[in-house]
C-alpha positions in Angstrom: 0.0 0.0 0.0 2.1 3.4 -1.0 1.2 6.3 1.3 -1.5 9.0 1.2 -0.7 12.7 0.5 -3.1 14.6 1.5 -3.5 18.0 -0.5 -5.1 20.9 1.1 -7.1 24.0 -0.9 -7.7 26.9 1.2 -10.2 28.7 -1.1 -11.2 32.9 -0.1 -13.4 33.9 -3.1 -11.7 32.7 -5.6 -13.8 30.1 -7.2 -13.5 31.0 -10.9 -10.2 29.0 -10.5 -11.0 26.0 -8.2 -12.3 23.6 -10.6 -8.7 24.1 -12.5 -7.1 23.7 -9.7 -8.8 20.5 -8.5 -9.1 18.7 -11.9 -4.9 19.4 -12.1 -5.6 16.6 -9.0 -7.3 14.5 -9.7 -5.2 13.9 -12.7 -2.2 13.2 -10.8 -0.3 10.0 -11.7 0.2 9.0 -7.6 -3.0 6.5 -6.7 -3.4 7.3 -2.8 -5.1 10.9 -2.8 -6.6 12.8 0.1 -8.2 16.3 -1.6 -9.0 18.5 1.2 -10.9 22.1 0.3 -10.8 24.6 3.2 -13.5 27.4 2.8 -11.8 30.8 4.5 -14.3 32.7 5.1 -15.5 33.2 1.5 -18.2 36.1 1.3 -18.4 36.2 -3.1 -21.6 34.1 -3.6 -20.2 32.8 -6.9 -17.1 30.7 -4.9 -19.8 29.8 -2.2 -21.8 27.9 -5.0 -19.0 26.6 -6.7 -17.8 25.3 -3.0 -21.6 23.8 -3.2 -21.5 22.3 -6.5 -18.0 20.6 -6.1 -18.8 19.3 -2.7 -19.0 15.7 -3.4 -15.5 15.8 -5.0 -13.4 16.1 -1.8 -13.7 16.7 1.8 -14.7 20.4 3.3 -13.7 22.2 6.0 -15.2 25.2 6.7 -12.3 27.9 8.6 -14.4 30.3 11.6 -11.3 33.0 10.8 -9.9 34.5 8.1 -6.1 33.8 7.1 -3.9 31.8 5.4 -2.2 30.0 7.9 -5.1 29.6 9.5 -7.0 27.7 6.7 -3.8 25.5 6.0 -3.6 25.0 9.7 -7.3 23.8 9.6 -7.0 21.5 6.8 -4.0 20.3 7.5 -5.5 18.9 11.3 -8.3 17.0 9.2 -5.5 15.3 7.3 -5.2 11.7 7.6 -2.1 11.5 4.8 1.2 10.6 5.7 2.4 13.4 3.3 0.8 16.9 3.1 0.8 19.2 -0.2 -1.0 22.9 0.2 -1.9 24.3 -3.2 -3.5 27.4 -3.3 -7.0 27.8 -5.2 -5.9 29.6 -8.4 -2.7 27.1 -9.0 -1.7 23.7 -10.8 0.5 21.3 -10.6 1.4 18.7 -13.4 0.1 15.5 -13.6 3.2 13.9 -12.0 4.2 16.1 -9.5 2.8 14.3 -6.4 4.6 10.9 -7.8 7.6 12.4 -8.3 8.0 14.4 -5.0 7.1 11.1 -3.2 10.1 9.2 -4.6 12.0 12.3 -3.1 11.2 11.1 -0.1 11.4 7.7 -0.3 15.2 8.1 -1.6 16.1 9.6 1.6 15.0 9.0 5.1 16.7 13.3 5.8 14.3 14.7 3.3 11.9 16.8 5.2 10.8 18.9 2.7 10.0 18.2 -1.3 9.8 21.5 -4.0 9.8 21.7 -7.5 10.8 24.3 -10.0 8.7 26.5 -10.8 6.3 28.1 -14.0 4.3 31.2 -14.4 1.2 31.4 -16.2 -1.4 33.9 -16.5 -0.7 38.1 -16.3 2.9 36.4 -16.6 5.0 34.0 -17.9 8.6 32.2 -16.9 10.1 29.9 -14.7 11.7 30.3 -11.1 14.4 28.2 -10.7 15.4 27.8 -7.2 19.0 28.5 -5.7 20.8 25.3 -4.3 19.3 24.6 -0.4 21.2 26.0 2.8 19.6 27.0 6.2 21.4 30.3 5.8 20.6 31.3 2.7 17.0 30.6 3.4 17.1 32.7 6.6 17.7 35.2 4.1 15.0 34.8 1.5 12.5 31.8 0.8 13.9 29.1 -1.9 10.2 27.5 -2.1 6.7 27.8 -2.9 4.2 26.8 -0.5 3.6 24.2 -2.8 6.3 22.3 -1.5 5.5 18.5 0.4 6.5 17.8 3.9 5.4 15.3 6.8 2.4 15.9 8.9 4.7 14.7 11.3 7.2 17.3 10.9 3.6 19.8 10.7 2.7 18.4 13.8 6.6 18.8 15.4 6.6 22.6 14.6 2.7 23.7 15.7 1.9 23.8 12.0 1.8 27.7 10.4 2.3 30.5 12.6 -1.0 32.3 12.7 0.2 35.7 13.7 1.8 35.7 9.7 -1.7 37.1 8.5 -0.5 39.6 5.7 2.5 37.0 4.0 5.3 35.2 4.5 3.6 32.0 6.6 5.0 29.4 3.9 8.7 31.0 4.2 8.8 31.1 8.3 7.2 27.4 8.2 10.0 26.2 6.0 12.7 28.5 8.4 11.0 26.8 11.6 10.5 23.5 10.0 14.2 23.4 8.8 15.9 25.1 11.7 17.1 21.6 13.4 18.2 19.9 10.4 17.2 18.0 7.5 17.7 18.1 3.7 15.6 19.8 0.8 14.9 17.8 -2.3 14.3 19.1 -5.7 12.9 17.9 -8.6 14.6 19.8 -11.5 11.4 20.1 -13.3 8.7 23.2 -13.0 6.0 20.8 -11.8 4.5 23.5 -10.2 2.3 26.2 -12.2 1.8 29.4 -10.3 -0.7 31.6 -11.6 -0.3 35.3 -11.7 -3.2 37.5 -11.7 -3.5 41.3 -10.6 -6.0 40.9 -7.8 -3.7 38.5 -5.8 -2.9 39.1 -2.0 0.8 39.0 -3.2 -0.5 42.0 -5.6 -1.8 43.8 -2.7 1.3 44.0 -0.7 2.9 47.2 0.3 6.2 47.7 2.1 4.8 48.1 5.2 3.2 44.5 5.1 6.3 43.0 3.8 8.9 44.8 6.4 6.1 43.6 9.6 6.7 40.3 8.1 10.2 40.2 7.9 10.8 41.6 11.0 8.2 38.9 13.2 10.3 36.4 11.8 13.3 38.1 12.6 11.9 38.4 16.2 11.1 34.9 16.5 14.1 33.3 15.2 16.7 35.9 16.6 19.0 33.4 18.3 19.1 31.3 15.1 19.9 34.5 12.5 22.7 35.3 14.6 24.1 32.0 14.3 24.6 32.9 10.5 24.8 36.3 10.3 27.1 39.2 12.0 25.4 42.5 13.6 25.6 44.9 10.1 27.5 47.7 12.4 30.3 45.3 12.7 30.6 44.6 9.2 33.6 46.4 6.6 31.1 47.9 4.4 29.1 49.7 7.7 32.6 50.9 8.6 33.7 52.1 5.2 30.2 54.5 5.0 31.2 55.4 8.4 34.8 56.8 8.1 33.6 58.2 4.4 32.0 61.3 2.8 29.6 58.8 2.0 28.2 58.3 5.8 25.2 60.4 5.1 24.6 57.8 2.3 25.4 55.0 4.5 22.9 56.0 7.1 20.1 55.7 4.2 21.4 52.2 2.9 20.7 50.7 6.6 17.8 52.5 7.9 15.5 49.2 7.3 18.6 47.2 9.7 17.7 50.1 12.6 13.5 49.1 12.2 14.3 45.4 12.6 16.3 46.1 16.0 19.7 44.8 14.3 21.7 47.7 15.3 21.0 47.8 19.3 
């Protein structure tokens, strides 16, 4: 009997793309499928009958708050597959993504986490292809999509998302808590994942406010581990350089964002 992978669809009014991204599911090549579609809240009568029309076709969970942690946290605790995928409700993956991400795992008993490379479709179109894995590099900026596979066990080991990540940034401190203690990072060098691009996306929405609250929460909750791998900027040659130079004033500028995450007391 091969293992169940359970994937989980939180869905907030978006149901003009949910039927695409279920059907991209159900035609996966892996036989042991747990579809899970969490409802977040979803006011936009349109998704709510779409949610209605489609309920035979996997299991719902209905989220009593709003957020994307949240929902993933909520599907995610229904989940009775040995292997979790979240895919958000606007995105696909390729028929042999689940298979292929499983054999990741199999090949290693480190692997804690599974990602693909990455396509863009809709407003835009490319590929992402990630950067080679390391804890420190990924303290510095996320090297996977949410639509990356890991254990509910590991979910389970780290208290799943962190719910206070509201705004963004949820998948990228799971992966920094998830990873913190060890473990490897497979790839599979294919874009397996399609990530759709549209203009009325929460990413879309963002502002630099939202982003910098974000970095600096995670900053705040991992401090002791970012300065295992990173120095205090002050102490650094470049910080010094601006510092003795005409250039201080434009020195000062450069690290103003360093002073709002508390780096430089």
């Amino acid at each position: 009997m091969i293992d169940k992978v359970s994937v989980v669809v939180p869905v907030y009014n978006s149901g003009h793309f949910l039927e695409e991204t279920i059907q991209s599911v159900k035609n996966q090549t892996y036989a042991n499928i747990e579809l899970i579609v969490v409802d977040n809240c979803s006011t936009d009568e349109f998704t709510i009958k779409v949610l209605e029309n489609l309920k035979d076709e996997f299991e719902l969970v209905v989220s009593t708050q709003k957020g994307l942690s949240i929902a993933r946290n909520d599907g995610i605790q229904k989940a009775s597959g040995k292997y979790i995928l979240p895919l958000d409700s606007d995105d696909i993956i390729q028929p042999t993504f689940i298979e292929k991400c499983v054999e990741k795992f199999n090949s290693s008993p480190n692997v804690k986490v599974v990602r693909t490379q990455v396509e863009l479709f809709g407003k835009k179109k490319g590929t992402i292809v990630f950067a080679p894995y390391s804890l420190s590099i990924l303290l510095a900026r996320n090297l996977m999509v949410a639509t990356s596979m890991f254990t509910k066990e590991s979910w389970n080991a780290v208290g799943g998302y962190d719910s206070n990540l509201t705004i963004c940034f949820e998948d990228w401190e799971f992966w920094i808590n998830l990873l913190k203690d060890g473990g490897d990072v497979s790839t599979v060098d294919e874009p397996l994942f399609r990530y759709r691009i549209r203009k009325k996306s929460m990413m879309h929405s963002l502002n630099l406010d939202n982003l910098m609250a974000a970095r600096k929460l995670i900053w705040e909750k991992h401090k002791a581990l970012y300065a295992k791998h990173y120095m205090n900027p002050v102490e650094s040659f470049e910080y010094k350089f601006m510092e003795d130079s005409k250039a201080n004033k434009l020195g000062n500028l450069i690290l103003a964002p360093f002073s709002s995450l508390k780096l430089m007391q």
